[in-house]
Each structure stands twice: as structure tokens, then as C-alpha cells.
C-alpha positions as a printed NumPy array, in Angstrom:
array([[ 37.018,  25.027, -47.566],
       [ 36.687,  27.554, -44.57 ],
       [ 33.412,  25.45 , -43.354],
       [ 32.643,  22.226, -43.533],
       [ 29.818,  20.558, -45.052],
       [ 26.494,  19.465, -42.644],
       [ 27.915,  18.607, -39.299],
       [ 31.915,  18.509, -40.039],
       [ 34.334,  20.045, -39.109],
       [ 36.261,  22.738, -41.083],
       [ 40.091,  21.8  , -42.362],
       [ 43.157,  22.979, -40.214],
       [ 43.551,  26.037, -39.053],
       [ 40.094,  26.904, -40.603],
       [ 36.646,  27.249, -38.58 ],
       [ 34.957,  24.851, -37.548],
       [ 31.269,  24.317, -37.83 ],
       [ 29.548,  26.291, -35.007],
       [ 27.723,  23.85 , -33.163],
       [ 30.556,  21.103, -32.991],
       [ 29.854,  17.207, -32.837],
       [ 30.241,  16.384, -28.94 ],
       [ 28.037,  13.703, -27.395],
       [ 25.361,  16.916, -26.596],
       [ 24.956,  18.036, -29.804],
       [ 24.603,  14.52 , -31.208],
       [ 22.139,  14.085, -28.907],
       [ 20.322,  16.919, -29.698],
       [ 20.275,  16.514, -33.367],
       [ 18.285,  13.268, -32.639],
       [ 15.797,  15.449, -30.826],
       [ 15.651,  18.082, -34.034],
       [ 15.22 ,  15.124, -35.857],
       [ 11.761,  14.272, -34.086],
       [ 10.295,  17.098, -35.05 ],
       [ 11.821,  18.102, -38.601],
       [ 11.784,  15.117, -40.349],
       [  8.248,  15.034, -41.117],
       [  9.239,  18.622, -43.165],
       [ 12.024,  17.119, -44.65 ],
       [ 10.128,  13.727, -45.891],
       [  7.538,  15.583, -47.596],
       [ 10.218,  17.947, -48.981],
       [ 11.626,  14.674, -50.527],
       [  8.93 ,  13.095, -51.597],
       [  7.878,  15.916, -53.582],
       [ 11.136,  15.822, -55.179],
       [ 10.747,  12.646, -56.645],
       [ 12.637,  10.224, -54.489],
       [ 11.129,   6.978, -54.852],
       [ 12.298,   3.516, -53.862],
       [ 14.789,   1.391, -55.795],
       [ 16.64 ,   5.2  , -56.425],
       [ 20.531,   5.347, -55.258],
       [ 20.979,   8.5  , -53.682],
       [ 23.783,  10.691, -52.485],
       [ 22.935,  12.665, -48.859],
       [ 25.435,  15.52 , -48.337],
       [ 26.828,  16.413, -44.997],
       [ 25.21 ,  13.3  , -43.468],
       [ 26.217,  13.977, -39.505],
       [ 24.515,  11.688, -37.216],
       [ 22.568,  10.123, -40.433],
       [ 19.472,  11.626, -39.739],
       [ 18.816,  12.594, -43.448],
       [ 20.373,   9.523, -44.522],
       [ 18.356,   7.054, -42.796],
       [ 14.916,   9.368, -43.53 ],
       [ 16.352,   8.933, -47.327],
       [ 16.285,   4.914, -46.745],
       [ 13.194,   5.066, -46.113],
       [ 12.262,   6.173, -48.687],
       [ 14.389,   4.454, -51.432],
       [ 13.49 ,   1.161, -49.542],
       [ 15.879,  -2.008, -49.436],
       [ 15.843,  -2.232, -53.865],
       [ 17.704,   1.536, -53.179],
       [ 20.689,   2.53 , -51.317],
       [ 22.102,   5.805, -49.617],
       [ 25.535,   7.027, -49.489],
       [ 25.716,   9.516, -46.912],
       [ 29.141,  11.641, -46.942],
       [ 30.529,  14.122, -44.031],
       [ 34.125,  14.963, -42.337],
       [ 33.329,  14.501, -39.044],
       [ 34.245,  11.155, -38.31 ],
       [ 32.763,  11.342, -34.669],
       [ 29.711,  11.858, -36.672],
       [ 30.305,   9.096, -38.633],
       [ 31.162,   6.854, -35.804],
       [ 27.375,   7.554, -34.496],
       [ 25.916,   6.941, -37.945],
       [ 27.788,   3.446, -38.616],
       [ 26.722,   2.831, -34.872],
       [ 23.168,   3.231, -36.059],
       [ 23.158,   1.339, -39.091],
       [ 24.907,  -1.555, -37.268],
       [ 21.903,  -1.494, -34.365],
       [ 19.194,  -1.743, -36.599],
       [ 20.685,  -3.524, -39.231],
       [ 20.248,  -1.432, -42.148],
       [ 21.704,  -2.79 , -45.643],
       [ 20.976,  -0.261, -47.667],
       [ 23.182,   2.914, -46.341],
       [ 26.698,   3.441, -45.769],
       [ 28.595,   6.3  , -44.876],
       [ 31.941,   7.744, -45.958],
       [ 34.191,   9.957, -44.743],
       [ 35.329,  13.164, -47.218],
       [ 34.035,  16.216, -48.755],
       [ 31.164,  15.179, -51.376],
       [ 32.222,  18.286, -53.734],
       [ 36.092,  16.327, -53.813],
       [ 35.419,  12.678, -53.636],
       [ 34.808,  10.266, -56.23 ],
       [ 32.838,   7.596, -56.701],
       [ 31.77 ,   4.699, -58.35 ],
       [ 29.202,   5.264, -60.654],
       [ 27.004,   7.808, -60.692],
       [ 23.951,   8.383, -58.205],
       [ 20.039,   8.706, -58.684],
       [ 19.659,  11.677, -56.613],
       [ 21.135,  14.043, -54.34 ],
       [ 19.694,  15.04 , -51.355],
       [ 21.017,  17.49 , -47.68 ],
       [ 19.678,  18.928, -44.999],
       [ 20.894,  22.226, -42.814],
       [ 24.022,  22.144, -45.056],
       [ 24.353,  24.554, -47.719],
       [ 24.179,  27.685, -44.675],
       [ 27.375,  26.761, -43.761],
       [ 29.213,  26.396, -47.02 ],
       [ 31.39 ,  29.57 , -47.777],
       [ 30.32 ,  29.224, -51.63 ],
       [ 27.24 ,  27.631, -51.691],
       [ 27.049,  28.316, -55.387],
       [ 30.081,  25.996, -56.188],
       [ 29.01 ,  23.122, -53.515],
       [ 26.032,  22.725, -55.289],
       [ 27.838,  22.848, -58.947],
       [ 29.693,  19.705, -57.606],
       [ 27.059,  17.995, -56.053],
       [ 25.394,  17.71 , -58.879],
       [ 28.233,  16.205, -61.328],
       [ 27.838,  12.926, -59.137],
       [ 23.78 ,  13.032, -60.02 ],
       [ 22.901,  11.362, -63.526],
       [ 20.597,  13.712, -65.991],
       [ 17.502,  14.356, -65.006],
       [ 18.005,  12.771, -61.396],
       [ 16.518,  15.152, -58.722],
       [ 18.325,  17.613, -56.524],
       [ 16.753,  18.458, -52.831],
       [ 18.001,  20.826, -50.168],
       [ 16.446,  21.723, -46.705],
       [ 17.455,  24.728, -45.597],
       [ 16.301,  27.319, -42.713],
       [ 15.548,  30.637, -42.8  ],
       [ 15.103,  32.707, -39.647],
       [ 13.903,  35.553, -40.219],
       [ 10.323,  34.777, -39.95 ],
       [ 10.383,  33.872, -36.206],
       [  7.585,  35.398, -33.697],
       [  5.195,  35.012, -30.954],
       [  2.265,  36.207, -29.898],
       [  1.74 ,  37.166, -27.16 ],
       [  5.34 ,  38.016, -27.221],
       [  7.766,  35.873, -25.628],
       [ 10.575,  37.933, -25.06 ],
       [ 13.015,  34.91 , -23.738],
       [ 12.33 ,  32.798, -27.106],
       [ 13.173,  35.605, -29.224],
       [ 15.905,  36.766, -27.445],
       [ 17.537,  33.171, -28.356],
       [ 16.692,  33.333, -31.544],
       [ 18.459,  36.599, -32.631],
       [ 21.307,  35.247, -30.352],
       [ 21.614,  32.191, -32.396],
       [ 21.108,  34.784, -36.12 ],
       [ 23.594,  37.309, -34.927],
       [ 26.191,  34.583, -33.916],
       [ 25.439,  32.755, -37.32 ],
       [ 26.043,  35.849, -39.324],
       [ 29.373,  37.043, -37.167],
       [ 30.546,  33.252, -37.934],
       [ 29.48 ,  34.338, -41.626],
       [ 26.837,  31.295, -41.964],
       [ 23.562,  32.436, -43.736],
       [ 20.658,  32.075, -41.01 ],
       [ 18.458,  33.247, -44.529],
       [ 20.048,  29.956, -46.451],
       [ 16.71 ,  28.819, -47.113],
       [ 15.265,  31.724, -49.112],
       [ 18.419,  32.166, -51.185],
       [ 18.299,  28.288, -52.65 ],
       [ 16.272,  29.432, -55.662],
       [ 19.115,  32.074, -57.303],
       [ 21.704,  29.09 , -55.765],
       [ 20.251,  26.442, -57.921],
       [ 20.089,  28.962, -60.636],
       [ 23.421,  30.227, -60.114],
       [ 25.076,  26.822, -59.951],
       [ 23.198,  25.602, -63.282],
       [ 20.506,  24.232, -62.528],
       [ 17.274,  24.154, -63.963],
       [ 14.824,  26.807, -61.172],
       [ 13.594,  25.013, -58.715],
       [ 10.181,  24.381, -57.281],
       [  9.95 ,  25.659, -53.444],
       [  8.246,  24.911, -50.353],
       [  8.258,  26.387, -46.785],
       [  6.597,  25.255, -43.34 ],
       [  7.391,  25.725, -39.828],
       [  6.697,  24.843, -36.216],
       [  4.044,  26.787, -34.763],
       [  1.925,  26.594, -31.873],
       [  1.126,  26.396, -28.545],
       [  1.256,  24.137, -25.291],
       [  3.04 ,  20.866, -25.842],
       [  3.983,  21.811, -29.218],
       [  4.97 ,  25.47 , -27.847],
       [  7.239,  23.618, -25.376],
       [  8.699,  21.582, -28.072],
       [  9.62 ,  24.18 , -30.262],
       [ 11.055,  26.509, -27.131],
       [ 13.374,  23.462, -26.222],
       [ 14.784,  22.881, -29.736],
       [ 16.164,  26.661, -29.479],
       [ 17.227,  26.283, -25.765],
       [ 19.146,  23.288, -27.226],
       [ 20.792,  25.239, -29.926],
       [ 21.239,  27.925, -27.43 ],
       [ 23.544,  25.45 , -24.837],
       [ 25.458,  24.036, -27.643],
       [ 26.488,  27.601, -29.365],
       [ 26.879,  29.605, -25.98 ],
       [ 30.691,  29.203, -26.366],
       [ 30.902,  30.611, -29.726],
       [ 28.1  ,  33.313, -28.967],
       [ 30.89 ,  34.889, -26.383],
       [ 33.485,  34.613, -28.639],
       [ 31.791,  35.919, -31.231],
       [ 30.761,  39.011, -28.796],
       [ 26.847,  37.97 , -29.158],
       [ 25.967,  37.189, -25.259],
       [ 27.381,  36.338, -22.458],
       [ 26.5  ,  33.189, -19.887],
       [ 25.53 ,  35.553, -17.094],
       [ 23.046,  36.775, -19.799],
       [ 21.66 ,  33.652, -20.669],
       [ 21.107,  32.269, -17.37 ],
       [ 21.476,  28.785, -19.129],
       [ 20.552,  26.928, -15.623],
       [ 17.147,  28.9  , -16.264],
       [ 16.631,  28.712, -19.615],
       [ 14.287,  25.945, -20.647],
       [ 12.155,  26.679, -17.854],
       [ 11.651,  30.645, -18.518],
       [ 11.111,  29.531, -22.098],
       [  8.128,  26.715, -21.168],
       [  6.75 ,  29.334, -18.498],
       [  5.978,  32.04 , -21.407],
       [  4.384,  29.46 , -23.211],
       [  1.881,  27.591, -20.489],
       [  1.737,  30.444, -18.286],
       [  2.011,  33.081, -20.824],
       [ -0.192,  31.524, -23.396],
       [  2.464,  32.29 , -26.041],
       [  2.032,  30.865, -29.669],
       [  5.778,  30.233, -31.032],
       [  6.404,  30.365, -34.935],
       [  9.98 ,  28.986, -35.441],
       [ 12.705,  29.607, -38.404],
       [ 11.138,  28.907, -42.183],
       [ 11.677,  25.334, -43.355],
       [ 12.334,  25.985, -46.474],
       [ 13.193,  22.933, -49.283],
       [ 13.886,  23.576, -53.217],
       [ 14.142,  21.082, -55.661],
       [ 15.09 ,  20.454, -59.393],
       [ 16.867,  18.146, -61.859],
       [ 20.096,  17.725, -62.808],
       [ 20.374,  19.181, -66.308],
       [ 23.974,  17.694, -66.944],
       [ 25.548,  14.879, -68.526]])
């Protein structure tokens, strides 16, 4: 495939996925983490996945998803979570090992190629299907590995509902930044509002929908401005390349701090990209 799934990396000779997997942006998926898994969990939970469940997370990166997944199956349930970046990986076995989890493992592969075992409860990603180049047919495959009836979640974003007000120029300046490089890179920064004819598309039954965000302002202003300024250090070398922005633009050295000064000094409420999740059930055999 031209992209890879979640946070690998794309086959030779073929992109790779846009934000990489160095130390940084391992690091800062932890942060994202902080502040979208709360989404995510009730995004889950409203799917249906309960504890004792075995569930397959796609495009598992740093094992964010997967260990939020754990959670919730509890130790009676286990989690497979599958990506091809093995530096990933490495992070995600480091984690496991550290706390001493029993009840998720972590393979290396594509989850549309790979087989396994028996088949799994559930099937569950997060910030994934955006950067498949046939969403449609990833999602066809992930669900072969779920059994009938099992339920199928995906969290995706959607950008195009960012704002502020009063308007903070430096936030949304990032934010089309990170679209425009997204769409150049021909990822869909709108992933999240096209899951619905996806599901339907791949087969499966319509789904049921649900959308928050990050708003406010203040501390959680600040938070939300430092998740994009994040995003913003990690893709700055693909944003050139891609013809987006340039460093001298950006005034990375700057960034965070112009960002937290339009929300304290500014008074700026920040609405961030649509968290968008859809859900349904497997309807195969």
C-alpha cells in the first residue's frame, strides 16, 4: 500500500506516513493521548466493547489505543494491536513490559494481510483510516478477522470545523498548514465525516456516529494550542516539501508561545478538529 496503516511506515519506495515515528513524535503522541482518550473511550464504550471481549486494534503505534482497549476488555479479554513500524512497536512492548500488562501484545504486519489465529471479538483504530489510500478496502479486511455480529469502531478527525473566537490568527494559521499539507500528501484531514459511506461502502451494516472536540479557553486553550504546535514541529519538514510553509514562516522557536499569548492575553476560545467515531457490526461470516 502507498501509506501505511496508524503510525507505520509506508513499503519501499512508497511514502511514508507524514508525521514519522522518531523519539519526538512518540513523545508527542503520549501527550495527544492525554487529552483524546477520554473521546476515544466513550467512542468505545458505546460500541459495545466490554470486558472478557478479544479485540483487534489497527495501526496500534505507540499502543495508545491498545492499552485504552485493555482497559476496557479487562484481564478475562485480550488486545492484539498490529502496525509496521517496528520503532513503534519497540515503544509499545516497552510499555507493556513496564507495567506488566498480560493481556496485550503487539505484532508487527499489515492487519488487512496477516493472519491469525482464530477470529477476534472486535475491531477497533484510532487516526488510521485518513491515511489509508483505499480506506474502503482496509476496512473490508478488517472486518473478515471480526466474528458476526462483533463490533467495528473507528476514531477519526475531521478538520474542517476548527475556529476561534476572538480570532487567533497563529492557531489557525497551523491548522490549515497541517490540512493543506495532509491533502498535498493525499491523506483525508475530513476522514472522520466520510466513515459513514466507508462502512457502507465496505459492507457494513450503517453505522451509528458521534463527534466532540476540544474547546475552550485558558488552561484548556493552552492545551489544545500545544497539541497543534506539536503537530506543527513534527510535519514542518514535509510542509516545505510539500510547498505548504516554510521555517522562516513558522518561526518554530516562537511558536508555542505566540499560540498561548492569543489565548491568555487574547482571551481566545479554541475549537479544535471534529472527533468523530462510527461504529457497527460485522455482518459477515
Amino acid at each position: 500500500m502507498a501509506r501505511p496503516t496508524g503510525n507505520g511506515s509506508g513499503a519501499a519506495g512508497t511514502p511514508a506516513y507524514v508525521l514519522g515515528h522518531s523519539p519526538r513524535e512518540l513523545e508527542r503522541l503520549g501527550t495527544q493521548a492525554r487529552l483524546i482518550d477520554p473521546i476515544t473511550r466513550r467512542f468505545f464504550l458505546e460500541a459495545g466493547i466490554v470486558p472478557g471481549m478479544r479485540v483487534l486494534d489497527v495501526g496500534s503505534g505507540a499502543g495508545h489505543t491498545a492499552f485504552l482497549a485493555a482497559e476496557l476488555v479487562g484481564d478475562a479479554g485480550e488486545v492484539v494491536g498490529v502496525d509496521r513500524a517496528p520503532d513503534a512497536l519497540a515503544t509499545a512492548r516497552a510499555r507493556v513490559t513496564a507495567h506488566s500488562l498480560r493481556n496485550v501484545s503487539f505484532l508487527e504486519g499489515d492487519p488487512a494481510a496477516l493472519s491469525f489465529d482464530r477470529p477476534f471479538d472486535a475491531a477497533v483504530g484510532r487516526y488510521v483510516l485518513m491515511f489509508q489510500p483505499d480506506p474502503i478496502a482496509m476496512l473490508r479486511k478488517v472486518a473478515v478477522h471480526v466474528k458476526r455480529g462483533g463490533p467495528i469502531v473507528f476514531h477519526e478527525p475531521d478538520w474542517g470545523g476548527v475556529r476561534s473566537l476572538p480570532p487567533a490568527p497563529v492557531y489557525e494559521h497551523c491548522c490549515r498548514w497541517i490540512v493543506q499539507t495532509l491533502e498535498v500528501l493525499g491523506n483525508d484531514a475530513r476522514m472522520g465525516l466520510h466513515l459513514y459511506p466507508t462502512f457502507v461502502a465496505a459492507g457494513l451494516p450503517p453505522p451509528t456516529m458521534g463527534l466532540e472536540t476540544l474547546v475552550g479557553g485558558g488552561k484548556q486553550g493552552v492545551d489544545a494550542a500545544v497539541m497543534i504546535a506539536d503537530i506543527i514541529e513534527i510535519m514542518l519538514p514535509a510542509m516545505e516539501r510539500a510547498g505548504v510553509t516554510s521555517a522562516a514562516e513558522v518561526r518554530l522557536e516562537t511558536l508555542k508561545e505566540r499560540m498561548t499569548r492569543e489565548v491568555l492575553d487574547g482571551g481566545s476560545v479554541l475549537v479544535g478538529r471534529s472527533e468523530i467515531g462510527a461504529w457497527s457490526v460485522n455482518g459477515g461470516r
